[in-house]
C-alpha positions in Angstrom: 124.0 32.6 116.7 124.8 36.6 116.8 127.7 37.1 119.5 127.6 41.0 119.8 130.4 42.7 121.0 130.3 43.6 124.4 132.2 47.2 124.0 129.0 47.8 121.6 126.6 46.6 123.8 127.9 48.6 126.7 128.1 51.7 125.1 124.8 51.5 123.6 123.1 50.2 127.1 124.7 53.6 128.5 123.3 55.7 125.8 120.1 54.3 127.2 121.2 55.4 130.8 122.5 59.0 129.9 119.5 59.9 128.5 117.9 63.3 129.1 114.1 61.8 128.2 110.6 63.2 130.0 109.3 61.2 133.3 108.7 57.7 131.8 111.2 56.9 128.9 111.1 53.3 127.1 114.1 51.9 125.6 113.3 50.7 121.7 114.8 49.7 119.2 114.3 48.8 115.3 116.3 45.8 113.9 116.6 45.3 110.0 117.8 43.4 107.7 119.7 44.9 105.2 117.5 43.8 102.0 115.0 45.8 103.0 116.4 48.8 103.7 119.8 48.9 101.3 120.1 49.2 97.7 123.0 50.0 95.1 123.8 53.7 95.1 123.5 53.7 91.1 122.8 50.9 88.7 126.0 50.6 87.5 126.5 49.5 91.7 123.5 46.7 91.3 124.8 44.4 89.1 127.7 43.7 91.6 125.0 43.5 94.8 123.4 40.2 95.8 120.7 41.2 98.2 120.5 37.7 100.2 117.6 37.3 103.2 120.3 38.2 105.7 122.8 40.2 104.1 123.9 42.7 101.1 126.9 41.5 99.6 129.3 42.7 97.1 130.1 40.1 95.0 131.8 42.0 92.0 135.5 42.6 91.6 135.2 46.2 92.4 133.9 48.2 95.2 130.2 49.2 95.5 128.6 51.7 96.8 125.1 51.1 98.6 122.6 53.3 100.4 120.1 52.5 103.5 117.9 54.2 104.7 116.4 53.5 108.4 113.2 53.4 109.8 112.8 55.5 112.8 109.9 57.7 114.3 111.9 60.5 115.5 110.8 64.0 114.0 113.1 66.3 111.3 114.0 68.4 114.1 115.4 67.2 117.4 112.9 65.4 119.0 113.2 63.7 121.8 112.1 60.2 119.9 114.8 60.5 117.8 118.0 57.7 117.2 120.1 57.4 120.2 122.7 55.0 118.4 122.3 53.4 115.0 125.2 50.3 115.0 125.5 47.9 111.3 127.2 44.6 111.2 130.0 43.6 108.3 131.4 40.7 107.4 133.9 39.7 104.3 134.4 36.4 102.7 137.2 37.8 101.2 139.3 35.2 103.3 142.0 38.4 104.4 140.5 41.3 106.7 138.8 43.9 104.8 137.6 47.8 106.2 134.4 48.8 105.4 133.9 52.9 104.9 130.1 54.3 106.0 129.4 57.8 105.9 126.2 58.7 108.4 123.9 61.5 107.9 121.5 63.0 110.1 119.4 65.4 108.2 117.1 65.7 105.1 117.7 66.8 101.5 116.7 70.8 102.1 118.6 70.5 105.1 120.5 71.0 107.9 122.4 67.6 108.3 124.9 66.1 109.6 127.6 63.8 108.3 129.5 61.3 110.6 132.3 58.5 108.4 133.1 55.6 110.5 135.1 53.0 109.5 135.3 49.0 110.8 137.1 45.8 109.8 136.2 42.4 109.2 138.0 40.2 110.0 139.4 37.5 107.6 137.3 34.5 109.6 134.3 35.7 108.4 133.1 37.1 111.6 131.0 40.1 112.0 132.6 44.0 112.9 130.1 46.6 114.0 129.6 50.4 112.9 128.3 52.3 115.5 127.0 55.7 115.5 126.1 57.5 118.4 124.2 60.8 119.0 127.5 62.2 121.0 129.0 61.7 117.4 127.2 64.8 115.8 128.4 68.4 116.7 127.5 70.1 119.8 127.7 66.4 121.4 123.5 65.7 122.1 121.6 62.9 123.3 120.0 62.1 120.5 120.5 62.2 116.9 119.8 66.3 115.2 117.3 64.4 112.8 114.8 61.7 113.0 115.8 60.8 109.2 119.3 58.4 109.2 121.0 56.8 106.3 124.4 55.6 105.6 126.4 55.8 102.4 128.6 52.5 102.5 132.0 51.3 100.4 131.7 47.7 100.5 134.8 45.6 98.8 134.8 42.7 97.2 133.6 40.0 99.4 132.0 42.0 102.0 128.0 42.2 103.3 126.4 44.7 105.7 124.2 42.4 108.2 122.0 43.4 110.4 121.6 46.7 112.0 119.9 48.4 115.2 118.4 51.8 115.5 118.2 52.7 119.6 115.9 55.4 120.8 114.1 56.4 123.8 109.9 56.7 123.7 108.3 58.6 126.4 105.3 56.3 127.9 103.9 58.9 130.6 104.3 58.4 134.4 
């Protein structure tokens, strides 16, 4: 069963709240899994990654680099559809406590984007640490996310998976 940290869940709930969206907003969200939306940043990276139904784990002897790429249906510019909060779930089986490295980015490949490191730790039981990104994050602290397009660039150790993972935004229903 998925026990979500409750400083998360709060701040995410307030995103919601804060929100500067038209006359009838809907909070949404997209939930993944990471084998569908994560892969090995270079080959060399693959051979370490077992891509599991419920998790991406490193299971080399030397950290790996991975990519994911969210789903979202926000616009390149800043719409009012786009992310709100984006939060990924680590674990490590390492047995000891282990800090996962992401690096966000808002943006496209022509540009502009944004770039946003966080950093979390797993703990040594095995239990799950979120990453949580959140639109105040980005420069000139907005309510949403500068780009509809997200990914995250991720350092995983030895022993440690990226989860599940959320992408919040707001979409306008009328009146």
């Amino acid at each position: 069963m998925k026990i979500f940290n409750p400083l998360v869940l709060a701040v995410v709930v307030g995103l919601f709240g804060a929100s500067t969206a038209q006359a009838a907003p809907a909070d949404r969200q997209f939930a993944s899994n990471p084998a569908g939306i994560c892969q090995g940043a270079l080959p060399a990276f693959e051979a370490a990654i077992r891509k599991r139904p419920l998790a991406v784990q490193n299971e080399g002897t030397q950290t790996a680099f991975v990519t994911c790429a969210f789903t979202s249906q926000g616009d390149f510019s800043a719409s009012a559809e786009n992310p709100v909060a984006v939060v990924m779930w680590f674990n490590t089986t390492s047995g000891a406590a282990t800090s996962i490295s992401c690096t966000g980015v808002s943006g496209y490949q022509q540009g502009p984007n944004q770039f946003v490191v966080k950093t979390a730790t797993a703990p040594a039981t095995g239990a799950q640490a979120p990453i949580l990104w959140e639109a105040s994050d980005f420069a000139d602290a907005p309510d949403i996310f500068p780009s509809g397009l997200f990914s995250v660039s991720c350092a995983l150790p030895p022993g440690t998976a990226i989860n599940d993972s959320y992408v919040f935004f707001q979409e306008e229903i009328g009146t």
